[in-house]
SEPATOR-998654 format. One line per 3 residues: number of its first residue (from 0); for each residue z, x negated, y negated of N, C-alpha, C. Coordinates in nm, 3 decimals, padded with zeros to 5 digits. Last residue first. Example, Ala and Ser with C-alpha at 12.3 -4.5 7.8 and 13.67 -1.06 7.14 Angstrom:
2
1	00.708:-01.285:00.225:00.714:-01.367:00.106:00.787:-01.290:-00.003; 00.780:-01.319:00.569:00.780:-01.230:00.450:00.780:-01.320:00.330
This chain:
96
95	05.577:-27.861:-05.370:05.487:-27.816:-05.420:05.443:-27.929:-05.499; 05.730:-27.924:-05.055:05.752:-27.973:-05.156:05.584:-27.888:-05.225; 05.772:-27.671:-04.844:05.691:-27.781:-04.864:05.736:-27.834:-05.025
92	05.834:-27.476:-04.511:05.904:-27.504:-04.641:05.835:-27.689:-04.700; 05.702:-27.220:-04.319:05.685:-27.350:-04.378:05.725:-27.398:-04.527; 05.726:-26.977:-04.102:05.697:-26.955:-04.294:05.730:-27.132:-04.284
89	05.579:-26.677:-03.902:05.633:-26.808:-03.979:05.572:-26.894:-04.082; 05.689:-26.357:-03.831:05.597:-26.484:-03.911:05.687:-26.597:-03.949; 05.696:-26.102:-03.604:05.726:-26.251:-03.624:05.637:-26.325:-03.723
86	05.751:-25.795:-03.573:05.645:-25.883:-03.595:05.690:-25.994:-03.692; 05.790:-25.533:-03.350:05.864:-25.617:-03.426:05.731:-25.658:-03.436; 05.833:-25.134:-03.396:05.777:-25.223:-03.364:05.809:-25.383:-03.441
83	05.917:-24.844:-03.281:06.004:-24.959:-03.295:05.907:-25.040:-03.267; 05.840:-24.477:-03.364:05.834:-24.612:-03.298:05.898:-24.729:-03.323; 05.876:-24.224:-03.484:05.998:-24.282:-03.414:05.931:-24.394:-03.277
80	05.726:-24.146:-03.641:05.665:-24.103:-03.518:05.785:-24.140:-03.449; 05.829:-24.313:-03.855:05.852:-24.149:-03.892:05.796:-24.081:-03.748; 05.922:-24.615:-03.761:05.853:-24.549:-03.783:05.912:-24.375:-03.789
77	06.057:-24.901:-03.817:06.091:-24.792:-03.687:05.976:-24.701:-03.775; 06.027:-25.297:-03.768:06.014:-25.124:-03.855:06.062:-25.053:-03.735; 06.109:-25.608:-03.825:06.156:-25.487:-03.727:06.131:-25.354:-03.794
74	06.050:-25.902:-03.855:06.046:-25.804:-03.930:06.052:-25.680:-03.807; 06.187:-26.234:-03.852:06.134:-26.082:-03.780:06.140:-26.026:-03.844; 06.038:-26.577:-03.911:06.119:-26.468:-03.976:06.066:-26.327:-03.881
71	06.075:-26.879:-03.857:06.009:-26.811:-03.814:06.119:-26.637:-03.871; 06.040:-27.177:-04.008:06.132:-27.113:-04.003:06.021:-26.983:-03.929; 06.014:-27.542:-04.065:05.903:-27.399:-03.993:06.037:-27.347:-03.988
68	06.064:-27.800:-04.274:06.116:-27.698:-04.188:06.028:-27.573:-04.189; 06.037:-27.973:-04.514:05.936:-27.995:-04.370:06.006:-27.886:-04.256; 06.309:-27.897:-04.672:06.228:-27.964:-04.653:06.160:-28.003:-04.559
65	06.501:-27.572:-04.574:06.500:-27.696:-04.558:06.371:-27.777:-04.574; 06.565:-27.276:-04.790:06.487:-27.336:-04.686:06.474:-27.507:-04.685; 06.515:-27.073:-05.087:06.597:-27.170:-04.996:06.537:-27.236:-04.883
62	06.455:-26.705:-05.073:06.520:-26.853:-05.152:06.569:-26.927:-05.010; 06.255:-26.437:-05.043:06.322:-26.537:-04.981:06.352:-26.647:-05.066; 06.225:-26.084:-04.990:06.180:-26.194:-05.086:06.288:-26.320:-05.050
59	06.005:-25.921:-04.819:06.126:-25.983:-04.852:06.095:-26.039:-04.910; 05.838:-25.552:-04.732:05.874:-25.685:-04.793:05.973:-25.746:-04.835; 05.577:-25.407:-04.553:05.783:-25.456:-04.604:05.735:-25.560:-04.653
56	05.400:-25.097:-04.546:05.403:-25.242:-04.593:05.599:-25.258:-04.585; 05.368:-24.830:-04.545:05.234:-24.890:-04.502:05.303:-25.086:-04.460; 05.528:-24.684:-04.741:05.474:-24.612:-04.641:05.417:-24.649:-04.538
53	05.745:-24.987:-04.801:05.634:-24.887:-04.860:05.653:-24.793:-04.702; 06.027:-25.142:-04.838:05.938:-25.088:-04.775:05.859:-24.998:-04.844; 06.270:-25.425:-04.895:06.192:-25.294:-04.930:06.065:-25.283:-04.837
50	06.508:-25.682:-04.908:06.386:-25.640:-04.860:06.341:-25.453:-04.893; 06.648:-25.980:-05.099:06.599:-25.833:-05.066:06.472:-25.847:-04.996; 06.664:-26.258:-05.048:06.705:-26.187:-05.158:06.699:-26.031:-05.115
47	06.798:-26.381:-04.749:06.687:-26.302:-04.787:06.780:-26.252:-04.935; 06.763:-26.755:-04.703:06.831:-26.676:-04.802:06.776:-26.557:-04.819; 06.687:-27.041:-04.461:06.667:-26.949:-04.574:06.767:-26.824:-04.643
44	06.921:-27.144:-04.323:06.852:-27.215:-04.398:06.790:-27.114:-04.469; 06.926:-26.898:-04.031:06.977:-26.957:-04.120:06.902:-27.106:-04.161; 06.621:-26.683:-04.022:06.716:-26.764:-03.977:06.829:-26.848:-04.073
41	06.636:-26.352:-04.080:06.634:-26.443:-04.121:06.705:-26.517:-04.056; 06.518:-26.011:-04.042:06.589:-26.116:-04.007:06.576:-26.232:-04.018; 06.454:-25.737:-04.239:06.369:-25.821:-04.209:06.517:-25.933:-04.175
38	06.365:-25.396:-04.147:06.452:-25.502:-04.146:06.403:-25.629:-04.128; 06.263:-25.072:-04.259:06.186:-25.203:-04.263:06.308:-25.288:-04.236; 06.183:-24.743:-04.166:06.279:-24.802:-04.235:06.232:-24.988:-04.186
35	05.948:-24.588:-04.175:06.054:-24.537:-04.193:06.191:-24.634:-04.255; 05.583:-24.603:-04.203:05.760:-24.714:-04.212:05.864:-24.597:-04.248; 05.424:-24.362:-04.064:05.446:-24.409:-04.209:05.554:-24.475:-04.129
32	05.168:-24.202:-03.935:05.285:-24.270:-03.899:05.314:-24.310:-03.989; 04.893:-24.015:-03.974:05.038:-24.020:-04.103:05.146:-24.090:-04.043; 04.691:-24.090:-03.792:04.756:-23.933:-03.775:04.903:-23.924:-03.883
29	04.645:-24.336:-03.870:04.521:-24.258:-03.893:04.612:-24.085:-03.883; 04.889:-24.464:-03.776:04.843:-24.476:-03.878:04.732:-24.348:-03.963; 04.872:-24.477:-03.485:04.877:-24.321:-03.530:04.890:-24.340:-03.709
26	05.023:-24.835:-03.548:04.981:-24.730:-03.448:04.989:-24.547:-03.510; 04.931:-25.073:-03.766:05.061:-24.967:-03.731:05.023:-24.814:-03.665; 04.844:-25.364:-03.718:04.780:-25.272:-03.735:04.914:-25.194:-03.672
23	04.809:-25.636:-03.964:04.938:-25.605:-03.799:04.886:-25.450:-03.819; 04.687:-25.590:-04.173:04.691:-25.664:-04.125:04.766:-25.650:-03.963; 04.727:-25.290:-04.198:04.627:-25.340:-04.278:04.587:-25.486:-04.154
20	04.955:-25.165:-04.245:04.833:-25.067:-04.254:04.683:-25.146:-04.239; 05.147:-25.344:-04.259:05.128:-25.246:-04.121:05.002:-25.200:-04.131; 05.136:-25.627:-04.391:05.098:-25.497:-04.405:05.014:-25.440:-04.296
17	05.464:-25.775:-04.524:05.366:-25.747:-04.399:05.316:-25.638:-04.433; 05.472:-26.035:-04.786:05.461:-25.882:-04.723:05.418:-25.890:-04.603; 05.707:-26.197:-05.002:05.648:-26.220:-04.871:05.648:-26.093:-04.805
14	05.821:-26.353:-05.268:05.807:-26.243:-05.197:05.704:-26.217:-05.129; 06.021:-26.618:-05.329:05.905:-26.576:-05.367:05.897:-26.466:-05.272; 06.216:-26.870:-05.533:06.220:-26.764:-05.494:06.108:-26.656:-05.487
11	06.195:-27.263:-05.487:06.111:-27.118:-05.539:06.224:-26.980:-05.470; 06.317:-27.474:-05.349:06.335:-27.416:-05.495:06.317:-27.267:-05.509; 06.145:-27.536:-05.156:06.254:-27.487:-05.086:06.338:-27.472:-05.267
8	05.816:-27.369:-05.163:05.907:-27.523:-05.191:06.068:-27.442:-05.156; 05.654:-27.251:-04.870:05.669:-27.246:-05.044:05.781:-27.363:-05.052; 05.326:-27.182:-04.755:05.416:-27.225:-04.753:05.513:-27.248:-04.877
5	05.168:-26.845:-04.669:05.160:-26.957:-04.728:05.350:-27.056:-04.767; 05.269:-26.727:-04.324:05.269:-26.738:-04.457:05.241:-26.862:-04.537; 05.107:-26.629:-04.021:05.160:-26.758:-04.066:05.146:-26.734:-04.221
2	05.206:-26.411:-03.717:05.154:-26.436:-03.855:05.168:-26.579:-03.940; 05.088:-26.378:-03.373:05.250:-26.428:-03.471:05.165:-26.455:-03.635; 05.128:-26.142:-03.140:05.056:-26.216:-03.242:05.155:-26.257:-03.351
């Protein structure tokens, strides 16, 4: 399943979550699986400022990106159960 973010101007610098707990559902959740560690991969044309993690959630924050360009971004957790799960969104660069 592939996620789709609201789209942002290729100016902005703005921060963009996944939430394991919530939306993309993060397995044994219910038995305390928690994010262990969050990577988020970027194609080139965008810019990751940083990324961070909760117990539940990642997040990046992104600059840059080409006018009328779909960019598709991975996010890769590993989990405290020691799972490896990916999840693809794509992100749309728009004049505001």
């Amino acid at each position: 399943m592939s996620l789709k973010w609201p789209p942002k101007d290729p100016d902005e610098i703005l921060d963009y979550t996944i939430d394991w707990g919530g939306s993309v559902e993060l397995p044994g959740r219910t038995f305390g699986d928690t994010i262990l560690t969050a990577i988020f991969t970027v194609p080139v044309g965008l810019t990751k400022q940083s990324e961070s993690h909760t117990p539940t959630t990642a997040t990046v924050w992104l600059a840059g990106g080409t006018l009328g360009a779909t960019y598709e971004i991975l996010c890769r957790i590993t989990t405290a159960g020691g799972r490896t799960m990916d999840q693809t969104t794509k992100l749309s660069i728009k004049a505001k």
